[in-house]
C-alpha positions in Angstrom: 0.0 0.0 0.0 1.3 3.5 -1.3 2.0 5.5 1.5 0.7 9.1 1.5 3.5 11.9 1.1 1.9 15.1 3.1 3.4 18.7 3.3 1.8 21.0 5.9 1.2 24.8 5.1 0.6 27.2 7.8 0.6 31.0 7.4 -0.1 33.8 10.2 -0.3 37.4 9.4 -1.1 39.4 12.5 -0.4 39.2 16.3 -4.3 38.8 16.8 -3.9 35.9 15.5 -1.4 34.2 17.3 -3.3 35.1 20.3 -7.0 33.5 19.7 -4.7 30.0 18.9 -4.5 30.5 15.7 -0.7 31.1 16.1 1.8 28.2 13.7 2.6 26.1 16.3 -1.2 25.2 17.2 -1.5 25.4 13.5 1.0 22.3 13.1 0.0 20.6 16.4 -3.6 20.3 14.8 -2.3 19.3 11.4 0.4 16.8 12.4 -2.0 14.9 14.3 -4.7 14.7 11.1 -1.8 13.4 9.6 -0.8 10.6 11.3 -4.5 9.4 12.2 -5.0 9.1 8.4 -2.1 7.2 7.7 0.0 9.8 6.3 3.4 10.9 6.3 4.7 14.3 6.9 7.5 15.4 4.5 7.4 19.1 5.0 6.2 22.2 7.0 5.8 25.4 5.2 5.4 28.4 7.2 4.4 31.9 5.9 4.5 34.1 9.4 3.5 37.3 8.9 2.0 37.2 5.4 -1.5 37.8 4.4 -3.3 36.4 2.1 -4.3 39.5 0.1 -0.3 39.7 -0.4 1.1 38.6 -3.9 1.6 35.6 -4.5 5.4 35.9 -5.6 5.9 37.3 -1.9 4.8 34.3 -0.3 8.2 32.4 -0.2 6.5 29.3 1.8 4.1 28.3 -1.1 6.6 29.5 -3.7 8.9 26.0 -1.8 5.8 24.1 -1.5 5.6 24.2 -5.3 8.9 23.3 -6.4 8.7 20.7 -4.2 4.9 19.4 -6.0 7.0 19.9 -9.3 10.1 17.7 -7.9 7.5 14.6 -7.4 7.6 14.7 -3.4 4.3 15.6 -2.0 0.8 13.9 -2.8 -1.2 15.9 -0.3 -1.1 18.9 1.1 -2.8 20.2 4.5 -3.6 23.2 5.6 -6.6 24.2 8.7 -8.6 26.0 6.7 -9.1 27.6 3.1 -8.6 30.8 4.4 -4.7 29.7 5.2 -3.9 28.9 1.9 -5.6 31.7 -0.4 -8.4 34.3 0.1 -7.8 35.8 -3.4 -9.2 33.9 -6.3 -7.0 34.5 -9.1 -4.0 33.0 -7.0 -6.2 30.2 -5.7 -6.8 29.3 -9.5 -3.2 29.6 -10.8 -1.6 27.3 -8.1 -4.5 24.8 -8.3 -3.3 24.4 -12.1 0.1 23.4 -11.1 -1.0 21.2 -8.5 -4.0 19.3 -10.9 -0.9 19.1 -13.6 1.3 17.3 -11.1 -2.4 14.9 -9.8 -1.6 16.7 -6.1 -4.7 17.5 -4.1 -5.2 19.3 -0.8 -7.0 18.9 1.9 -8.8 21.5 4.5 -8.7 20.0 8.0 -11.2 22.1 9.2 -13.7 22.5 6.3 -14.3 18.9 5.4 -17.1 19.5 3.0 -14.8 22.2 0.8 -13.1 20.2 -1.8 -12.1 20.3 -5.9 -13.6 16.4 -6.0 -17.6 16.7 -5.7 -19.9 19.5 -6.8 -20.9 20.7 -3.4 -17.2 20.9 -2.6 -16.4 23.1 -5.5 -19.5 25.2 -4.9 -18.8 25.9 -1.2 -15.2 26.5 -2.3 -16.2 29.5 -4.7 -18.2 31.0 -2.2 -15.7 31.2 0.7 -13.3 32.5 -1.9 -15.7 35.4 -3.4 -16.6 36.3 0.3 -12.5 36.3 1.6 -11.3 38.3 -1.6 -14.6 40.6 -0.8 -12.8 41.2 2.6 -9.3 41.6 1.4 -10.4 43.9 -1.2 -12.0 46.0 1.5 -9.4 46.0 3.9 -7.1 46.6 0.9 -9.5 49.8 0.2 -9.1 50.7 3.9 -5.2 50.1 4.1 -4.4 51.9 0.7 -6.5 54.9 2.2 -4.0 55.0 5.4 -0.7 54.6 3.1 -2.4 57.5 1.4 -2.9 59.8 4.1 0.8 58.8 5.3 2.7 59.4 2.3 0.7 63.3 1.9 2.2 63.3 5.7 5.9 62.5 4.8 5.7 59.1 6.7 7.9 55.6 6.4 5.3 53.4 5.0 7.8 50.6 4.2 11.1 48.8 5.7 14.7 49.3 5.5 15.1 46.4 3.1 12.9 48.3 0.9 14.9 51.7 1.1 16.3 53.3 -2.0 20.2 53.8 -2.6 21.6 56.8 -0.8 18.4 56.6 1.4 17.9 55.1 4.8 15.0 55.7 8.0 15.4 58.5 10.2 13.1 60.8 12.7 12.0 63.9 11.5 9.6 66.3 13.5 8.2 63.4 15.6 7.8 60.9 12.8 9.4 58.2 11.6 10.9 59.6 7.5 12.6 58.9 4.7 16.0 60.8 4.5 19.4 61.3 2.7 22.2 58.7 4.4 24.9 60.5 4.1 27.8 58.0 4.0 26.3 57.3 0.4 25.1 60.8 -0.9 28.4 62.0 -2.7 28.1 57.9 -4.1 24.4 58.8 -5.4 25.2 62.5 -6.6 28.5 61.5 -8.3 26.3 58.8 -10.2 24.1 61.4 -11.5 26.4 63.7 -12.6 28.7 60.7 -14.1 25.4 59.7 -16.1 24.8 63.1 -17.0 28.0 63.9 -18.6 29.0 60.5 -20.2 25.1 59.5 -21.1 26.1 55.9 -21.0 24.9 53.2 -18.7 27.8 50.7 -19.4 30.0 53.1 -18.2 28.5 54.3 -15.4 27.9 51.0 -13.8 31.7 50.4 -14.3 32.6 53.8 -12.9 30.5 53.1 -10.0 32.2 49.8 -9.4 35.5 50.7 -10.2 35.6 54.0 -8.2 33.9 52.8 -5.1 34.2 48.9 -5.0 30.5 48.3 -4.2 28.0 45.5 -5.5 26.7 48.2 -8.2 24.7 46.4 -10.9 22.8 47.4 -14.3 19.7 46.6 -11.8 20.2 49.3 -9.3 21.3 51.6 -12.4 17.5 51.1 -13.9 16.1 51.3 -10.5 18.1 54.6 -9.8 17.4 55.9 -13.5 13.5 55.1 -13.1 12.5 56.2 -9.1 10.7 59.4 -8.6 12.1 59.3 -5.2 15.4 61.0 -6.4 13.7 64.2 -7.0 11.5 63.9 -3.9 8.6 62.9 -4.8 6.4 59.4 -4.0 3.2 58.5 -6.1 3.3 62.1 -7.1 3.1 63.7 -3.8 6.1 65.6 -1.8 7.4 62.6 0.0 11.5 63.2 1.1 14.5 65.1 0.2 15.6 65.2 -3.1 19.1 64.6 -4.9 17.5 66.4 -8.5 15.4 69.2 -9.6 12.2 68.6 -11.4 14.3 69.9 -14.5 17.4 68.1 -13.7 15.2 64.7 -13.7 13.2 65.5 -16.6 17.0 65.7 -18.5 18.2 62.3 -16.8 14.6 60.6 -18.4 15.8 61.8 -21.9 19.1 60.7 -21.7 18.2 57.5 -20.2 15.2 57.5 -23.1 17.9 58.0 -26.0 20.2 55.8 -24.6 18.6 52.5 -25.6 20.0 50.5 -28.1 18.5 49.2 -30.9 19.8 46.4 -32.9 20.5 47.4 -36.3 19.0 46.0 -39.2 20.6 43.2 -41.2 22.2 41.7 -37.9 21.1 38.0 -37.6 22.4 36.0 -35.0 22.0 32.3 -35.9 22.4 31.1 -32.5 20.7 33.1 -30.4 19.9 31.1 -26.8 22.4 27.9 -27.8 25.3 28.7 -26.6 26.2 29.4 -22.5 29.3 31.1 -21.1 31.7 28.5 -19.7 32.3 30.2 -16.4 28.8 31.5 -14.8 26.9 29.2 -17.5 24.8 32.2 -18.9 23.2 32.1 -22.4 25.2 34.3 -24.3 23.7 37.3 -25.8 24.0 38.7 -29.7 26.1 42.1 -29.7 27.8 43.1 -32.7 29.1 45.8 -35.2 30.0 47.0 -38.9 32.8 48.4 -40.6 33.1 49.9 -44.1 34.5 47.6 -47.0 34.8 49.6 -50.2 35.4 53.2 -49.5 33.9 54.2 -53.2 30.8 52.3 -51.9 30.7 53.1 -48.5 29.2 48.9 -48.4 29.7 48.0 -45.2 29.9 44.1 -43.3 28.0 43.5 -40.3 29.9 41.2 -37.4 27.8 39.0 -35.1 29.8 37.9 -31.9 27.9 36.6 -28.7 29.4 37.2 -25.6 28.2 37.1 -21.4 25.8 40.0 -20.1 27.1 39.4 -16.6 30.6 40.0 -17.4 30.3 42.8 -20.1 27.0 44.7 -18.1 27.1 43.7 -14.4 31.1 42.8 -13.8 29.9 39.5 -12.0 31.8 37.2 -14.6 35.4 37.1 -15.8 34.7 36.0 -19.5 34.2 38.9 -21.5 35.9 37.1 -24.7 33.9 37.4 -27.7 32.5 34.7 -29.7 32.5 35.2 -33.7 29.4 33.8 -35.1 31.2 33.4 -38.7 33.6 30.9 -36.9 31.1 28.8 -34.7 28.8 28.7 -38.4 32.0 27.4 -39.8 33.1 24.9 -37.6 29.2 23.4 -37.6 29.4 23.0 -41.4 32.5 21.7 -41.2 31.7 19.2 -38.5 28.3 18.9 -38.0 27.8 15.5 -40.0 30.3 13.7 -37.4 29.0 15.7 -34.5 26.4 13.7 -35.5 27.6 10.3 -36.1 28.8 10.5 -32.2 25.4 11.6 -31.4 23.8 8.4 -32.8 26.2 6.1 -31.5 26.0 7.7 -28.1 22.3 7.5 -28.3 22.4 3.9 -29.5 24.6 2.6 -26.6 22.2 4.4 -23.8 19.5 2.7 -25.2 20.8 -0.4 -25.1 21.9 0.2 -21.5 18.8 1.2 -20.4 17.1 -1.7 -22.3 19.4 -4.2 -20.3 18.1 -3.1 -17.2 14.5 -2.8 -17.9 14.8 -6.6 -19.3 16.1 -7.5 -15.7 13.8 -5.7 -13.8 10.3 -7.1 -13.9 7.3 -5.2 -12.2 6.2 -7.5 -9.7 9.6 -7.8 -8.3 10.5 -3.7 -7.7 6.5 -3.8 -6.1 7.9 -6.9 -3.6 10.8 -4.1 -2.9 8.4 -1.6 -2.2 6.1 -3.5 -0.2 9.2 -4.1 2.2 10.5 -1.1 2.4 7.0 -0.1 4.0 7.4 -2.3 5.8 10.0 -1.1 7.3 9.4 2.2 7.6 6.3 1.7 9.2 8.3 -0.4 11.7 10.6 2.4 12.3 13.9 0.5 11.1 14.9 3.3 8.5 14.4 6.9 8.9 12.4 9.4 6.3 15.4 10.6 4.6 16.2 7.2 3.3 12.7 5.9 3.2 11.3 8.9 0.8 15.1 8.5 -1.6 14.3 4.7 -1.8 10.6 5.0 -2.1 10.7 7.4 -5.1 13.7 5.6 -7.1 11.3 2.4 -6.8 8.4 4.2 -8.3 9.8 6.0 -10.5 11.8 2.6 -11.9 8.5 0.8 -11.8 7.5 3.7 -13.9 9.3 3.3 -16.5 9.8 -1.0 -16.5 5.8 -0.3 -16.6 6.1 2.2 -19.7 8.8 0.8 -21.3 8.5 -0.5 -25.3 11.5 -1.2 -26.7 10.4 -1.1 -30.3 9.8 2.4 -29.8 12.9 5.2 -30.8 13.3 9.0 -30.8 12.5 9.2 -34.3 15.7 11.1 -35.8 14.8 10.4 -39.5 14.7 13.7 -40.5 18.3 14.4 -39.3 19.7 11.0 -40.8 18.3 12.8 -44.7 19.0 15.7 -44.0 23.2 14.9 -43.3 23.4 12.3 -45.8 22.5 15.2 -48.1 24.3 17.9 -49.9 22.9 19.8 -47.0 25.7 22.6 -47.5 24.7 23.7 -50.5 21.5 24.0 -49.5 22.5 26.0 -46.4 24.0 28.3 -48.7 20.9 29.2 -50.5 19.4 30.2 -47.3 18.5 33.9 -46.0 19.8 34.8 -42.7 16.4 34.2 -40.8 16.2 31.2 -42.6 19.9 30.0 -41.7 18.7 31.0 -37.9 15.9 28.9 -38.3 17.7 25.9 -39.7 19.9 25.7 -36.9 17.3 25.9 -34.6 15.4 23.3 -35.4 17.8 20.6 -35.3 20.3 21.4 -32.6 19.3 21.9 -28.6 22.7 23.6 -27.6 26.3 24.3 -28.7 28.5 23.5 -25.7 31.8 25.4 -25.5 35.6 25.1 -24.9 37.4 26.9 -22.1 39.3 28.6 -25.4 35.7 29.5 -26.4 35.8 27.0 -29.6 32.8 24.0 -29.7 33.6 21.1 -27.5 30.3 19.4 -28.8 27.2 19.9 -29.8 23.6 18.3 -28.6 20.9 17.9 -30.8 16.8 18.2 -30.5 
């Protein structure tokens, strides 16, 4: 008998709460207990304290590890103490119920027995406690947004330090808890925009900021400090805390920081856009490029795709800031491609054969005799979790496959065997750009580099 895999989610978001015993621990207690009166097996406790339900979903970190963990194969249940704990906001409920339905994981609400996704009563009951709880939220959203209104006319802090802009920090002001200038970082924010101002590049002024005051300065906090209203003062419009610009002085930075986007010129085509990754950070290299002029009388000009790593060129995270010719990876593909893959084949054949060996040795009814002992044992309390849930899942997930397993069936890769044994160069050569891009797309998955940034190998779809 398959044992039931349950994770736990609690969530808390006031200090009421936690003192009319709805606090996590009483929470878990209750939950725990459910658990192992209905034979099930606890593989996880996730915990939102201090988060509401109204709040978005990407802040809820708990149910964002609950997920990944649905995806990974490890829970078959989850628990919660009522529906209220786990979503009052429809839309969310909705999106997360898609992932769990994809990955056959169903929940359970310890407190609400009849609310379920199984039966038509459950489902009906279900809508209507989640229109009445996003009716609430949305009104105490109403009611919240009309305080943080009020506060921000008054000048008031209405979020955390974590939150705080660069070159700003918390401080008292009158009485009241502000927004003000730090200053062990205000000649750092005033010299970036008069570095900005003058050089009207963002490249450079991330590396200026790096390079002249050694600080984790990224193209992020550039954007951030390009794009923030609080730098001349303002907050949602109204007068909110001291500013480093003039209203003029920040309508100038906009333009520059406007005109400063780059647009890729025409006629650049970059045949391998997404399938190649930087050896050191393993980032998917980017296109960047340029031209220069070829017959003077002319004025024709070549264009030059390279491909090199964002996060050493932009950001300064990375060491590899080599460039990567496109003309020389399209050459050594043509040149090689047809016993790129020949290796392929073989290399597929062989796993194949492997894995064929092993299904042929492993019969169903003897990895279910495995499995049947090993809950055995756990249930005995000879082996802990841990090993329990790593054996368990390699079982199933072998009986899986011995189950699914047909031998006469192959990756079809008949379009690749005619399309090599061809004169496929010629072809290639008849190809427009977009059409060369495409072409290499559709038959190869990625390009895998060299430490001297030539093609160790290359993986096909």
């Amino acid at each position: 008998m398959k044992l039931q895999r349950c994770a736990i989610y609690i969530r808390v978001s006031t200090a009421e709460q936690m003192m009319h015993g709805k606090s996590l621990e009483a929470q878990q207690e209750c939950l725990e207990q459910y658990a192992s009166e209905h034979n099930m097996v606890v593989v996880g406790v996730y915990a939102d304290k201090g988060k509401t339900a109204r709040k978005e979903l990407k802040r809820r970190e708990a149910i964002h590890r609950l997920l990944e963990d649905v995806k990974n194969g490890m829970i078959d249940v989850i628990l919660f103490w009522r529906l209220d704990r786990w979503f009052r906001n429809i839309s969310d409920f909705y999106k997360v119920q898609e992932i769990l339905d994809q990955n056959n994981v169903r929940w359970i609400s310890m407190s609400e027995p009849g609310i379920n996704m199984e039966t038509r009563d459950g489902r009906l009951q279900l809508n209507v406690v989640l229109s009445i709880g996003q009716n609430e939220v949305d009104t105490t959203s109403e009611r919240i947004k009309f305080v943080n209104e009020s506060s921000i006319r008054q000048g008031k802090l209405i979020f955390g330090e974590a939150n705080m802009p660069f070159g700003y920090k918390s401080g008292i002001v009158d009485g009241k808890k502000c927004m003000i200038i730090d200053p062990d970082k205000e000649f750092m924010v005033r010299d970036f925009f008069r570095y900005f101002k003058e050089h009207r590049s963002k490249c450079a002024t991330v590396r200026y900021m790096q390079d002249t005051y050694h600080i984790d300065f990224s193209y992020t906090v550039l954007r951030t400090m390009l794009s923030s209203e609080f730098y001349k003062g303002t907050y949602r419009g109204f007068p909110y805390c001291p500013a480093y610009l003039t209203e003029d002085e920040w309508n100038e930075i906009q333009e520059i920081s406007k005109n400063n986007i780059k647009n890729t010129p025409s006629g650049r085509i970059y045949y391998f856009s997404g399938l190649m990754r930087c050896h050191e950070c393993g980032q998917i290299l980017c296109g960047t490029g340029g031209s220069s002029i070829i017959n003077r009388k002319t004025r024709e000009k070549r264009t030059y795709c390279y491909y090199r790593c964002n996060r050493a060129s932009i950001d300064h995270l990375c060491s590899n800031r080599h460039l990567v010719s496109q003309n020389l990876i399209e050459k050594h593909l043509l040149d090689n491609l047809q016993e790129e893959y020949k290796k392929y084949t073989i290399q597929c054949k062989k796993v194949q054969e492997e894995e064929k060996k092993q299904k042929n040795q492993r019969t169903p009814k003897k990895i279910s005799s495995e499995i049947e002992r090993l809950n055995i044992l756990f249930q005995k309390g000879r082996i802990e979790w841990e090993y329990y849930n790593k054996q368990y899942e390699k079982l199933e997930n072998e009986l899986k496959e011995v189950q699914n397993f047909i031998p006469e069936i192959k990756r079809d890769l008949s379009y690749l065997d005619s399309l090599f044994e061809s004169d496929f160069r010629s072809m290639y050569e008849k190809l427009e750009p977009e059409n060369k891009r495409s072409f290499w797309h559709s038959c190869i998955k990625q390009i895998h580099l060299k430490p001297d940034h030539t093609v160790d190998h290359v993986t096909f779809l």
